[in-house]
C-alpha positions as CSV (number, residue, x, y, z in Angstrom):
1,X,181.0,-158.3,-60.0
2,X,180.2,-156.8,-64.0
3,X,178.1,-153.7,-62.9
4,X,178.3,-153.1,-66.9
5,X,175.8,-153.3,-69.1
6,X,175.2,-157.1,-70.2
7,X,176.6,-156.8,-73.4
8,X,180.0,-155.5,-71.7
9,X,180.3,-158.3,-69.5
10,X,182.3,-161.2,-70.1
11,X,180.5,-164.5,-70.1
12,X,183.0,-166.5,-68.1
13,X,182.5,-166.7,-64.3
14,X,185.1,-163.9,-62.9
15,X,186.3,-166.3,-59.6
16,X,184.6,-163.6,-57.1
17,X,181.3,-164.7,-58.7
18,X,182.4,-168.7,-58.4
19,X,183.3,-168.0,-55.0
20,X,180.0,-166.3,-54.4
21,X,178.0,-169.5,-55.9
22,X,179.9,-171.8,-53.7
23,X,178.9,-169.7,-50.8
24,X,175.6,-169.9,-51.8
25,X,175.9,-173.9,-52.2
26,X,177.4,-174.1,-48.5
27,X,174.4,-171.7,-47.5
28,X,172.3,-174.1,-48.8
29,X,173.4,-177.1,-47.8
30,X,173.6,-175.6,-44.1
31,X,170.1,-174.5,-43.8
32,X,169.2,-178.7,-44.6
33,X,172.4,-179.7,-42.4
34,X,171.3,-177.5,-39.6
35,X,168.1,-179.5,-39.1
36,X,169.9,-182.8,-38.8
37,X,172.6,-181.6,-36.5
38,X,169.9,-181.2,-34.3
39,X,169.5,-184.8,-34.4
40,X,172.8,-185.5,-32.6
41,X,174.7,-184.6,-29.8
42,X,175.6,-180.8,-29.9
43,X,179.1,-181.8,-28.5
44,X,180.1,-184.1,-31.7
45,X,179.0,-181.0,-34.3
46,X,181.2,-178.3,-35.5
47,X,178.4,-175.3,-35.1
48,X,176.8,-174.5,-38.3
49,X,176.3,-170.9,-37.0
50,X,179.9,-170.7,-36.3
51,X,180.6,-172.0,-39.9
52,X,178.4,-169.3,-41.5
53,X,180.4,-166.6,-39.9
54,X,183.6,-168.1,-41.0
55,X,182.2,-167.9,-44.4
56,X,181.7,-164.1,-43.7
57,X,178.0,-164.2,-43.9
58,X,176.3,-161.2,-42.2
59,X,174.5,-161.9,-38.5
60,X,171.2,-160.7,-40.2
61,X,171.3,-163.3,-42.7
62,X,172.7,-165.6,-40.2
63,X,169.8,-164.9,-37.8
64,X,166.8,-165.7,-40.7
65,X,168.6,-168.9,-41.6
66,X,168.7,-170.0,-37.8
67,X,165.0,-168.8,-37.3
68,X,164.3,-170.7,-40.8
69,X,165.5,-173.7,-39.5
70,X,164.6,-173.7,-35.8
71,X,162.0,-176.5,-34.9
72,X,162.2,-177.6,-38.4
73,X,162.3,-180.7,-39.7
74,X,159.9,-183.4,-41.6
75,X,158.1,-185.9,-40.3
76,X,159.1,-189.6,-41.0
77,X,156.4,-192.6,-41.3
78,X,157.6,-196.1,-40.5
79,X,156.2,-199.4,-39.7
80,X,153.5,-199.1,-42.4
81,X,151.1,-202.0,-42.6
82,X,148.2,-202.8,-44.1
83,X,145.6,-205.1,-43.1
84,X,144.2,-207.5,-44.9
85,X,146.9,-208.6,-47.3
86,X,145.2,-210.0,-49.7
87,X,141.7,-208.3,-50.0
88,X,138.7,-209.5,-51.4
89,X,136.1,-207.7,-53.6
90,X,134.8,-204.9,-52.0
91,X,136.6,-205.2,-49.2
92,X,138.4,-202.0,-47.7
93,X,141.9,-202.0,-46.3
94,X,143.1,-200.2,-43.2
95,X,146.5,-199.1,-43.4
96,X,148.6,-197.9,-40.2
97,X,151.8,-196.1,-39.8
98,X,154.1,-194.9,-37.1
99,X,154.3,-191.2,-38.0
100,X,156.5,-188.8,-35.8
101,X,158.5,-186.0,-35.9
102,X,162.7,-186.0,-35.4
103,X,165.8,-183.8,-34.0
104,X,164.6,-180.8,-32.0
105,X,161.1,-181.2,-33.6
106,X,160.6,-185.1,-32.2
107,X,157.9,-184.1,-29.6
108,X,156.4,-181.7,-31.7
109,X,152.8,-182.8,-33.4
110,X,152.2,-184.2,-36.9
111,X,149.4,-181.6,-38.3
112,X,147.9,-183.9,-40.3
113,X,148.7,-187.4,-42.7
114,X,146.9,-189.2,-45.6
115,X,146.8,-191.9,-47.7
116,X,147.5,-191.2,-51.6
117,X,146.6,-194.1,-53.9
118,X,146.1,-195.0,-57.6
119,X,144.5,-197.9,-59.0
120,X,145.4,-197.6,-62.7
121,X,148.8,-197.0,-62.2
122,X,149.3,-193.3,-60.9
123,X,146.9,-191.8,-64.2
124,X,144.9,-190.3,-61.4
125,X,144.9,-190.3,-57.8
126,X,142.6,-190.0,-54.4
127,X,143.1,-189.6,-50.9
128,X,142.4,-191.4,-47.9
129,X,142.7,-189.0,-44.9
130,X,144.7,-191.1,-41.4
131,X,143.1,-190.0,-38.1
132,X,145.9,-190.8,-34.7
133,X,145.0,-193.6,-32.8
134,X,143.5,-193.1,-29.0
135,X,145.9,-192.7,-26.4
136,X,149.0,-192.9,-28.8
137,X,149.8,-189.6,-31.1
138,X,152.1,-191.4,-32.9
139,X,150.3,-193.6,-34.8
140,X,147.8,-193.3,-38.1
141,X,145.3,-195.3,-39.6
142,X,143.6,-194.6,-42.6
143,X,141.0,-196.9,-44.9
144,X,141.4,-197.4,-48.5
145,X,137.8,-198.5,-49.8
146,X,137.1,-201.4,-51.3
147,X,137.7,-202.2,-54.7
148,X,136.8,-204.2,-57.5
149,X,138.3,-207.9,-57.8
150,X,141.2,-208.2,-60.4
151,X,141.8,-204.3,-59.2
152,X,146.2,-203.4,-58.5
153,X,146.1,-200.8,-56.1
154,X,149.6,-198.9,-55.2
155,X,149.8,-196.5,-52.2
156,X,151.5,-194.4,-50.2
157,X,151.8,-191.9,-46.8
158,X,152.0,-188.1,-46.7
159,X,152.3,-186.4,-43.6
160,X,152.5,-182.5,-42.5
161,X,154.6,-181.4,-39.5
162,X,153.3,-178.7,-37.4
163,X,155.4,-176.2,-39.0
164,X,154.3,-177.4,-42.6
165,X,157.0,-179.8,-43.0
166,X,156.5,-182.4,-45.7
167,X,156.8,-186.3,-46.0
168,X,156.0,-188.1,-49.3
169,X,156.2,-191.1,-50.1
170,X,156.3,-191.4,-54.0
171,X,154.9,-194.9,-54.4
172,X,155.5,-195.5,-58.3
173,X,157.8,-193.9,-60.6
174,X,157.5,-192.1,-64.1
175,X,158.5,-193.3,-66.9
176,X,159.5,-189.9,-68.7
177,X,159.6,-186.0,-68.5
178,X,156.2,-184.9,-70.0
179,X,155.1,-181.5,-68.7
180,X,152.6,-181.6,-65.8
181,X,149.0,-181.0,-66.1
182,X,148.6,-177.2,-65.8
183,X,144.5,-178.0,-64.5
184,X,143.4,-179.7,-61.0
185,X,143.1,-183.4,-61.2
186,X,139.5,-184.8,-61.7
187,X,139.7,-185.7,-57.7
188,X,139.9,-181.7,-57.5
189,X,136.4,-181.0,-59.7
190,X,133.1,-179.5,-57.2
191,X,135.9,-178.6,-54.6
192,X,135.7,-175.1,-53.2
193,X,139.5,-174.3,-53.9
194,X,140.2,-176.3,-56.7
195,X,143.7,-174.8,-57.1
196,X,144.6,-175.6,-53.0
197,X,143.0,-178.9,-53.4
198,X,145.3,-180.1,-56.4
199,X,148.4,-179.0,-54.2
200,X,147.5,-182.5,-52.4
201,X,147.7,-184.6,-55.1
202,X,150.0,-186.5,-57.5
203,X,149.7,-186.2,-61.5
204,X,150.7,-189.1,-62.5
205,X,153.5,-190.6,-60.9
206,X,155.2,-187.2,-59.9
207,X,154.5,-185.9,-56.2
208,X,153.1,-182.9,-54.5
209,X,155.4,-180.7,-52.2
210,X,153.4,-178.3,-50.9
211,X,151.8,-176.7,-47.8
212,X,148.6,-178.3,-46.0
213,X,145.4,-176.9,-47.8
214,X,144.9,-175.5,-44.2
215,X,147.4,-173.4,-44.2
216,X,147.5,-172.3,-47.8
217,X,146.3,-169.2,-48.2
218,X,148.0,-168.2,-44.5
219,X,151.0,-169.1,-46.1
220,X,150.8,-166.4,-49.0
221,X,150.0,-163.8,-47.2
222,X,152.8,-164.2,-44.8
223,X,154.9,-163.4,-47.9
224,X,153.4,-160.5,-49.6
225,X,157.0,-158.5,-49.1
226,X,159.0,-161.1,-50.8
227,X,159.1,-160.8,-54.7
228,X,157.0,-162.6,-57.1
229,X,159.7,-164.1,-58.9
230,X,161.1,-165.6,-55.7
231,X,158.0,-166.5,-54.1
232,X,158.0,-170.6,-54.1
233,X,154.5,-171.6,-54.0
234,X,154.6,-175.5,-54.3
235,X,156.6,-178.2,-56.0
236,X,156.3,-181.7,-57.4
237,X,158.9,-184.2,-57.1
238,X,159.3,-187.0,-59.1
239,X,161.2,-190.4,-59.8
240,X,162.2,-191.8,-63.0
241,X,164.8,-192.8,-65.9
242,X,167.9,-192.6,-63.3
243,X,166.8,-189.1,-62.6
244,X,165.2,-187.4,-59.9
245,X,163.0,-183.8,-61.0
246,X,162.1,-181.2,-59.0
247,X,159.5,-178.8,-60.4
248,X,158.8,-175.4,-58.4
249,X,156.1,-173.0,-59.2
250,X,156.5,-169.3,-57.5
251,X,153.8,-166.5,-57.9
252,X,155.5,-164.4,-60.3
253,X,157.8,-165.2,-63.5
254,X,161.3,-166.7,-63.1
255,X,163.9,-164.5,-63.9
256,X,167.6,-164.0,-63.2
257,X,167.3,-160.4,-62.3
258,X,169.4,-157.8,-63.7
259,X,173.1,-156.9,-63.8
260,X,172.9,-153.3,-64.2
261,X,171.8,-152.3,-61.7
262,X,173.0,-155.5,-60.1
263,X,170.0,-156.9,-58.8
264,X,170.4,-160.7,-58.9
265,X,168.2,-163.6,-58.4
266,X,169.4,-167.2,-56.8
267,X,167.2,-170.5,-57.0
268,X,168.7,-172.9,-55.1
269,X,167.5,-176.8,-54.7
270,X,169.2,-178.8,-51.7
271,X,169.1,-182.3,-50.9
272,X,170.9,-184.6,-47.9
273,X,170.8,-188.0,-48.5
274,X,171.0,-189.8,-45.0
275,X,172.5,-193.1,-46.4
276,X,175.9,-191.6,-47.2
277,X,177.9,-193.1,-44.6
278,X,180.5,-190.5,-43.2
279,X,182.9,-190.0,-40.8
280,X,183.1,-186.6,-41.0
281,X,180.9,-184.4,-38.5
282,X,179.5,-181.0,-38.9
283,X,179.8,-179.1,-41.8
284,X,181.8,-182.0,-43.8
285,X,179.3,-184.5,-43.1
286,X,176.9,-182.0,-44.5
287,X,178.9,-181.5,-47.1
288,X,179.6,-185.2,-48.1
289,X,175.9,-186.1,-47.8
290,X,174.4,-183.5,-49.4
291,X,174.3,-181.5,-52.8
292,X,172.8,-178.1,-54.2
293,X,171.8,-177.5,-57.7
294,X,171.8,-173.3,-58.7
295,X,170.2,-171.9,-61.2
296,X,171.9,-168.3,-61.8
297,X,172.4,-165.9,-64.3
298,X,174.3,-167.5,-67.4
299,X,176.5,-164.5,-68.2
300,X,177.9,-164.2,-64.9
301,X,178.1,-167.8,-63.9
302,X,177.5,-171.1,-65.1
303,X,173.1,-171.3,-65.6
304,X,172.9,-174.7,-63.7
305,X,175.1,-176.2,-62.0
306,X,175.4,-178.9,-59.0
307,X,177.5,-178.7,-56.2
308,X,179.1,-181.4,-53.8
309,X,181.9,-182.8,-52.3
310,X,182.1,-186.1,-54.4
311,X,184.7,-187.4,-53.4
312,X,187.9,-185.2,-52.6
313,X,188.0,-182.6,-50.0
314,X,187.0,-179.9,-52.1
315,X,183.7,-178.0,-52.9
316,X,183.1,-179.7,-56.9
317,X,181.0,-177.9,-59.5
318,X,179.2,-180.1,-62.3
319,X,178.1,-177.8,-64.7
320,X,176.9,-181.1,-67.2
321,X,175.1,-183.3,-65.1
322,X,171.9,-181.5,-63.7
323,X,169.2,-179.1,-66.1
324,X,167.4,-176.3,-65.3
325,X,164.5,-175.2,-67.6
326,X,162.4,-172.1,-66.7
327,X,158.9,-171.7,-68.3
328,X,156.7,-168.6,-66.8
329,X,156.7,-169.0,-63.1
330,X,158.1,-173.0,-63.0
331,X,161.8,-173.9,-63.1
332,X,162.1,-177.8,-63.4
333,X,165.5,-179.0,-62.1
334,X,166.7,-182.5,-63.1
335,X,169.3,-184.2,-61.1
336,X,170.5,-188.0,-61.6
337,X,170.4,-190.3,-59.1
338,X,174.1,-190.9,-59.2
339,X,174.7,-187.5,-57.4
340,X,172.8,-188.8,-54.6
341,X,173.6,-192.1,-54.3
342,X,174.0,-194.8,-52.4
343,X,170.6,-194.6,-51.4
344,X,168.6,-198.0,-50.5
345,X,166.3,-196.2,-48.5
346,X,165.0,-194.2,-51.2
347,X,165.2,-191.5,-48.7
348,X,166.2,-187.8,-49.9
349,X,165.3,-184.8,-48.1
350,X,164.9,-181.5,-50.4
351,X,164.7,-177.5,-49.1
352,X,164.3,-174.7,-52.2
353,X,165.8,-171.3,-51.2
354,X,165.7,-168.4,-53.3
355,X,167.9,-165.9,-52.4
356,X,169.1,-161.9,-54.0
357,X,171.8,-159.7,-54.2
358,X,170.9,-156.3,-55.2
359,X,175.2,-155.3,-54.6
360,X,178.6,-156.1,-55.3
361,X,179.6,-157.3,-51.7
362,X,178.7,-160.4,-50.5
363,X,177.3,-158.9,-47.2
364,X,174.4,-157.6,-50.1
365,X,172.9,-160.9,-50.1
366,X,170.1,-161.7,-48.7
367,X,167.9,-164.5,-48.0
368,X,164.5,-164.1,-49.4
369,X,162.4,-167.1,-49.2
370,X,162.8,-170.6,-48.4
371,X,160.5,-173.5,-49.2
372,X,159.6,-176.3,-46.8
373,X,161.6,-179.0,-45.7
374,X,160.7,-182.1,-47.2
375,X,161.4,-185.7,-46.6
376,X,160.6,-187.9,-50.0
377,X,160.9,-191.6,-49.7
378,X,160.6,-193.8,-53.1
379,X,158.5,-196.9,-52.2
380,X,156.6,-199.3,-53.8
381,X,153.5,-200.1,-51.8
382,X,150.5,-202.0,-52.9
383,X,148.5,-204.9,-53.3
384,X,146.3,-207.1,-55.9
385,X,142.3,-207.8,-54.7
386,X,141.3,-211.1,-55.2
């Protein structure tokens, strides 16, 4: 690695620092891939922890990834119904969902789960908390009140896992790229916490990713040694124009680091799509069903750039195809949807993991912070009051 000053390095990616970046995109795409292979049948999995080692990852970064991923994964909602169909003026409707955690986490309880709807479109939003019906944990009902006739209401489930673990369903899409609202959303207005409060909510069409308001302010101070700049804090994920954008926001200002002294800074987005058919187990399926986009230094390595096996054996980097914009403390990554497809479910599950390397070796890096798992399911939910 250039220890030099920047204006002494070159700016094309020495193949120790491409080598590094693919680590970091197997890293990545491990800490998701781990959580599903708890899923399965340990005997059909090549061991992830095994894997790292091969890579030549150090047992105390391979011990935080294992603890990181542990009893995590997001909870899933299915059978959603809503009752009645066809509603009249005024009239509320009851919606119910199966909501349950999977893999190693499958007995474990959902925290809490909520109805987000719109009525004109996804402009502004409101919430409908779920409470778990008697005698079965399993499922959720919630009441969206009534409305007026002629009203088009659209609607869909989040969930928290015990852990903080996320499920979204983003129930309408956006039709561009504007820059969120930096304010709460008028739902937000006379609350105590204005700031946790708009954590739960959509603006416009693009979704929140973020802890439970609960568990908010626990979650920052569990963090206070990590730095700012790598500090994820909440996201937003959205759908829309054959792309899907991520948008984090960590406490401090984005920023590569520095290479002399080398002190750099990794943002990592990883996503498995679980309708990539494979035959392929362990790592390769993870590999083949998954992707990382890394947003790095651009001296040393290519700025933004996506990495997946498309279709050979090989670990393939796209430096054209994604974009990674930094503004403050938000970098907004934008991916299409042809690096994750096939995907009729509309099912994606993202991590972010921010990781530094304040030395040349590789056994230097270390794993800093990782964000929640989340499951994000594109649906269109909704109905028409008579």
């Amino acid at each position: 690695m250039c220890t030099k000053p920047v204006a002494q390095c070159g700016h094309s990616a020495p193949r120790e620092e491409e080598n590094m970046m693919r680590r970091i995109a197997l890293l990545t795409m491990l800490v998701l891939g781990m959580a599903v292979c708890a899923a399965f049948p340990a005997a059909a999995q090549q061991s992830p922890l095994e894997t790292l080692r091969q890579l030549g990852l150090p047992d105390d970064l391979i011990l935080d990834l294992k603890e990181l991923v542990d009893e995590r994964m997001p909870p899933v909602a299915r059978d959603v119904e809503f009752s009645p169909r066809e509603p009249r003026d005024g009239e509320p409707v009851t919606v119910t969902a199966r909501i349950f955690a999977m893999g190693r986490s499958r007995n474990a309880p959902v925290f809490e789960a909520s109805i987000l709807y719109t009525t004109d479109g996804g402009a502004t939003w409101s919430r409908a908390d779920m409470t778990r019906a008697p005698g079965d944990d399993r499922m959720w009902s919630g009441r969206i009140p009534g409305q007026p006739a002629g009203t088009d209401v659209l609607f869909g489930i989040k969930a928290v896992g015990v852990n903080d673990e996320l499920y979204v369903e983003a129930a309408c899409r956006q039709s561009g790229f504007t820059p969120l609202p930096e304010g709460p959303p008028a739902a937000c207005e006379g609350d105590i916490s204005p700031a946790l409060c708009a954590l739960r909510f959509p603006y416009d069409c693009v979704f929140p990713l973020s802890v439970s308001e609960h568990d908010a302010i626990s979650y920052e101070d569990d963090r206070i040694a990590i730095a700012k700049s790598l500090d994820f804090q909440y996201g937003h994920v959205a759908f829309g124009d054959g792309r899907v954008r991520l948008k984090a926001r960590f406490k401090g200002e984005v920023t590569h680091g520095t290479i002399s002294p080398p002190n750099l800074q990794f943002y990592v987005a990883g996503w498995l799509n679980p309708d990539k058919a494979t035959l392929e187990r362990g790592l390769d399926a993870i590999l083949k069903q998954g992707g990382a986009v890394i947003f790095a230094i651009p001296s040393l390595f290519r700025e933004c750039t996506i990495y997946q096996i498309a279709g050979g054996a090989t670990l393939d980097a796209d430096a054209t195809s994604a974009t990674c914009a930094r503004d403050g403390n938000t970098l907004e990554i934008s991916v299409p949807l042809s690096a994750v497809e096939p995907n009729p479910s509309g099912e994606l599950e993202f991590v972010f993991v921010t990781l530094s390397q304040a030395g040349p070796n590789m056994t230097e890096l270390k794993l800093r912070d990782a964000s929640l798992f989340t499951r994000v399911k594109s649906v269109s939910r909704g109905y028409s009051v008579k």
